[in-house]
N, C-alpha and C positions, 0 to 999 in steps of 0.2 A: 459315415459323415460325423465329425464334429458338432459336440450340442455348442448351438450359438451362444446362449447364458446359460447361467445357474439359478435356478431358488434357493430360497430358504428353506432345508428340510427344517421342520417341527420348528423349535423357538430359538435353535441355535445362535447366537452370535457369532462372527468371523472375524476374530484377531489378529494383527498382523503389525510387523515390527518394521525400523529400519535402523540400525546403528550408525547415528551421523552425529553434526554438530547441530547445535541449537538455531544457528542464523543464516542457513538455507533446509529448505522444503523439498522431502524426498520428492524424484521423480517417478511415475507412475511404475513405471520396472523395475523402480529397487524395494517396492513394498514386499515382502517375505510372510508368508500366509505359514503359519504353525498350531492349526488347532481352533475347533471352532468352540464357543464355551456353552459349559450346559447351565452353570448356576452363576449369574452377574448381577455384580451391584454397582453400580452406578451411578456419581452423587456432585452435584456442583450447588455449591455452597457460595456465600459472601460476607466476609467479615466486613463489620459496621462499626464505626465511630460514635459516638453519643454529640450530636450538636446542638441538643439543650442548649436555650436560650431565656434569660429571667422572660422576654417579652414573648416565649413559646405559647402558643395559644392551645388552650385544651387541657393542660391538667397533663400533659401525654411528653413519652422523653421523645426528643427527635432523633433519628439515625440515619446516618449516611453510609451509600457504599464505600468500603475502601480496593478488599482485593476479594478476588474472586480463587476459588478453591475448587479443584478437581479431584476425582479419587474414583478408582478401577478397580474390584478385586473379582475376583470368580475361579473357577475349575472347568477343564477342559480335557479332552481327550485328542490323541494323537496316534498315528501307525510306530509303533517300535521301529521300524523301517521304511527309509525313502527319504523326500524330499523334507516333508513335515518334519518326521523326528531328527534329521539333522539340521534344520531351522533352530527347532529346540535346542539340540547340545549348541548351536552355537551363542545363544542369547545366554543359555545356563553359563559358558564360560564364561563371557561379555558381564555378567552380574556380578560374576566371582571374582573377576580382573580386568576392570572394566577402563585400561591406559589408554583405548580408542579414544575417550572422552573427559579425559582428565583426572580419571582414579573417582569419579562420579558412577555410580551405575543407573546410567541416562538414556533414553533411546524415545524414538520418536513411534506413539503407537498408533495404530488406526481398529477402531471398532465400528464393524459395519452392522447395525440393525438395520432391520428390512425397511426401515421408514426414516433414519437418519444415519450418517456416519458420521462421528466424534474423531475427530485428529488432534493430538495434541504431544508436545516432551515432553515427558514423566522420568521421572526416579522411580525405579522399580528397586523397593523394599525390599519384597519378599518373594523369593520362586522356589516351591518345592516340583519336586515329581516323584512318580513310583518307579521301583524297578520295573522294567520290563520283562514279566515272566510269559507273556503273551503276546499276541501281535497288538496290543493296544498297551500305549503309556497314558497315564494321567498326570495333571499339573496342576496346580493352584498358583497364583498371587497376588500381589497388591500393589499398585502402583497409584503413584501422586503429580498431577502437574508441575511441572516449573516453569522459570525462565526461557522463554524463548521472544524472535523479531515477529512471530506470529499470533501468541495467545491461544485459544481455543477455535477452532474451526469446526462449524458445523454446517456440513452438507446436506441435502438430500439425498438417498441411497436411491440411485438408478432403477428403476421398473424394470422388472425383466425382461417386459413387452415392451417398453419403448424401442422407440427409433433409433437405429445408431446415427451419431453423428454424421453430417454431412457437409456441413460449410461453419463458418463463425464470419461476422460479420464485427468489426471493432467501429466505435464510432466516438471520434472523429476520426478521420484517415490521416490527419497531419495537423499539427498543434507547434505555434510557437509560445516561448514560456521565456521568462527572466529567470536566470541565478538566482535559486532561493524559491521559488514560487511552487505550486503544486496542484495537481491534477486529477480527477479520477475520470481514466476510461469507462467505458461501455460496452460491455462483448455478448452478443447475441449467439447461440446455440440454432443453427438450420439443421432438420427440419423440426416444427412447431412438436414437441411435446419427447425432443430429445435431453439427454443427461446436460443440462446449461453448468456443469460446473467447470472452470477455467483456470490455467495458471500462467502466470504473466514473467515475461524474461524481459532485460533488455539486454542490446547489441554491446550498448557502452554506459556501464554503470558508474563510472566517475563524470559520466556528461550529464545522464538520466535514469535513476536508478527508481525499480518498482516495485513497489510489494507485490510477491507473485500470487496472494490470494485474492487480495481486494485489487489492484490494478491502480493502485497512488502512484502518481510519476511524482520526484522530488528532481527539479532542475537543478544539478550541482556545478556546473560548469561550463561554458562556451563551448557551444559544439553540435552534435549531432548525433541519433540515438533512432534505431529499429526498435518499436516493442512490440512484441510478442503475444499472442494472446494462443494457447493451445487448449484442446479438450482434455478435461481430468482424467477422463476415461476412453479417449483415444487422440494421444499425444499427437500424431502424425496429420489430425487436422487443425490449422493452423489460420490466423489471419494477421496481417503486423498493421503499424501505424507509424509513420513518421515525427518524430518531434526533433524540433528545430529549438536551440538554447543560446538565448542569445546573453552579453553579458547586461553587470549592471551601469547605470548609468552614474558616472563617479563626477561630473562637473559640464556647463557649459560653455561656449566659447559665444562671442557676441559683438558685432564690428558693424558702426561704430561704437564706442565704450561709453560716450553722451551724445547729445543731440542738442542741436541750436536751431530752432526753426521760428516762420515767422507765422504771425495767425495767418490760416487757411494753407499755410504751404506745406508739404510733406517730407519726412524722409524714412526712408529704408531702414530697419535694421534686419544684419545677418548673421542669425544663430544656429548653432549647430552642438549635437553632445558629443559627450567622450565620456568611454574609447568605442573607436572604431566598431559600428556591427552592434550598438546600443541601440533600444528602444529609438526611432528620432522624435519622435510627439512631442510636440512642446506649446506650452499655451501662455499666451499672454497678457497681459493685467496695466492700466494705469490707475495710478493711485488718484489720478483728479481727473478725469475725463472731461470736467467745465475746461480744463485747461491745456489738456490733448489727448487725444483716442490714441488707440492703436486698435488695429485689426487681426481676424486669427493669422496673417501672414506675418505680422511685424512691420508694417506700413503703421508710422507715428504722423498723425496731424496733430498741426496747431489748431489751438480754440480761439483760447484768448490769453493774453498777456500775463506769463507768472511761471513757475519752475512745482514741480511735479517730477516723478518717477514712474518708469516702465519696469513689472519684471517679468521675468522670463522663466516658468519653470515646466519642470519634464516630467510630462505628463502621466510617463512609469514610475515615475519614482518624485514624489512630492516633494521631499526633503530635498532637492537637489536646485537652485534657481541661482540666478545672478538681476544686480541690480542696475538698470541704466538712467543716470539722470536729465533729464530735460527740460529746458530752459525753451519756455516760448517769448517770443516778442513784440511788439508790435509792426502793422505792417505799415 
C-alpha cells in the first residue's frame, strides 16, 4: 500500500521548480520536485525611503517601505538517476538558455518548510553541481525574486496528519458587480483542520477576471463569469460561484423633460438608465421641496407657488444624473 503523505526527514527543505511565465500560477501538477536542501538561507528584506520631515517628531529619521526583496540560496542533494536528477539537467539547461522565458533565467520556485511554503518568480543567478561519480549529485544556488501578477506567497505547509480535503465551500454563491468594481471571495476548506490553501480560476476572464491566490474578482466587462475555487493540494476538489457583470451606467432618460403643476396636484416622472442591462437604482432629489416634493418613485407635488428643480441621479454611479425643471402654480 501506498504511504498516504510524507514528512520531513531531519531539517530538510523540499525544492521545487516550474519553468513558466510570470502572469499565471503553476498548477498543482506542474510543480517538479529536484532535491531537497541540506544548507538554506533564506532572507526577505525591504528597502526604505527616508520621509523625514522638518516637523518629524523625536530627533529620529522617518522610513517608509518601498519594495520588498527576496533571496534563496542553499545546497542540495539529488539521485544521479531518475526522475530528480533529470529535473535537474533540465532547469541546469533552462539557466544556461533560458528562451522559454525571454533570455531571463526565470522560473517560478516553491520552498516547502515543514511549517510554511514560500512561492515566489526568481532569477536564478547561480546553479552549480557536481559530477556524478556516485549515485548522489550535489547542487548549490542563488536565487532572487522578481516581477510577477502575484508577489510573494506564503502558505501554511499541510500537516502530514491532517484531513484530506473534502468539500470547499465559496461564499457568496453568486455576486452581481458593475464594470470596473471588485470583489474578494471567500472559500472554506471541509473538513475543519484540513490544508485551507485555494486557487481561483475563472470561466471568462475578459468578463471577470481573478487573482488565483487571493480570490479578487475585477468586473471587466458585461457578462457572465464561473469562479473557481480548487484545493492547492487537491485540485479535483472544487466549489464555483456565479458572478453576474452588469454594465456602466453612461446617462438617463426622463419623460416628461419639465413639469407644470398646480399646488397640491401631481405629476409623474418616467426615468430609466442607459444601456440596457445597467444598474436601474435611481434616486431622487428637489432642490425646494417648500415648493414641490418628489418621491422615491418620481411622483412630483406642488407645494406652493414658484419654479424649483427635480434631479434624478443613479444610484450606481453618482456622477451620472439629469436635470428636470418645475414650475408650480397657483391653484
Amino acid at each position: 500500500m501506498a504511504c498516504k503523505k510524507l514528512k520531513f526527514p531531519g531539517k530538510d527543505v523540499v525544492l521545487e521548480y516550474v519553468i513558466g511565465c510570470s502572469d499565471e500560477l503553476p498548477a498543482e501538477i506542474d510543480w517538479l520536485r529536484f532535491g531537497s536542501l541540506r544548507t538554506k538561507e533564506f532572507e526577505i528584506s525591504w528597502d526604505t525611503a527616508d520621509a523625514t520631515d522638518a516637523d518629524s517628531v523625536g530627533s529620529l529619521r522617518e522610513n517608509l517601505a518601498t519594495f520588498q526583496s527576496m533571496t534563496i540560496s542553499g545546497d542540495g542533494t539529488v539521485k544521479a538517476s531518475g526522475a530528480g536528477a533529470q529535473n535537474l539537467i533540465d532547469l541546469t539547461k533552462h539557466v544556461a538558455n533560458p528562451v522559454a522565458t525571454g533570455g531571463q533565467p526565470a522560473a517560478w520556485l516553491r520552498m516547502t518548510f515543514p511549517d510554511l511554503t514560500f512561492i515566489a518568480y526568481c532569477l536564478i543567478s547561480t546553479l552549480s553541481r557536481s559530477a556524478p561519480y556516485d549515485d548522489v549529485t550535489t547542487y548549490s544556488f542563488e536565487a532572487s525574486a522578481t516581477a510577477s501578477d502575484f508577489g510573494l506567497i506564503v502558505e501554511d505547509t499541510p500537516d502530514a496528519d491532517a484531513p484530506d480535503p473534502a468539500s470547499i465551500q465559496v461564499v457568496p454563491e453568486t455576486l452581481t458587480l458593475t464594470v470596473g468594481e471588485g470583489f474578494n471571495f471567500e472559500g472554506v476548506v471541509l473538513p475543519v483542520g484540513a490544508p485551507q490553501g485555494l486557487r481561483w480560476t475563472s470561466s471568462a476572464p475578459s468578463v471577470a477576471a481573478v487573482n488565483q491566490v487571493s480570490g479578487e474578482v475585477t468586473a471587466l466587462s458585461a457578462g457572465s463569469a464561473t469562479i473557481t475555487a480548487a484545493s492547492s493540494v487537491a485540485p479535483g476538489i472544487t466549489d464555483t460561484a456565479s458572478v453576474t457583470v452588469v454594465p456602466l451606467v453612461q446617462g438617463i432618460t426622463v419623460s416628461p423633460t419639465s413639469v407644470s403643476v398646480e399646488e397640491g396636484a401631481t405629476q409623474q416622472l418616467t426615468a430609466a438608465v442607459s444601456p440596457v442591462g445597467a444598474a436601474s437604482g435611481l434616486v431622487y432629489e428637489s432642490a425646494a421641496p417648500g415648493i414641490a416634493t418628489v418621491n422615491s418613485t418620481g411622483l412630483v407635488t406642488g407645494v406652493a407657488a414658484g419654479t424649483t428643480t427635480v434631479k434624478i441621479t443613479s444610484a450606481a454611479r453618482p456622477s451620472v444624473s439629469v436635470t428636470v425643471p418645475v414650475t408650480v402654480t397657483e391653484a
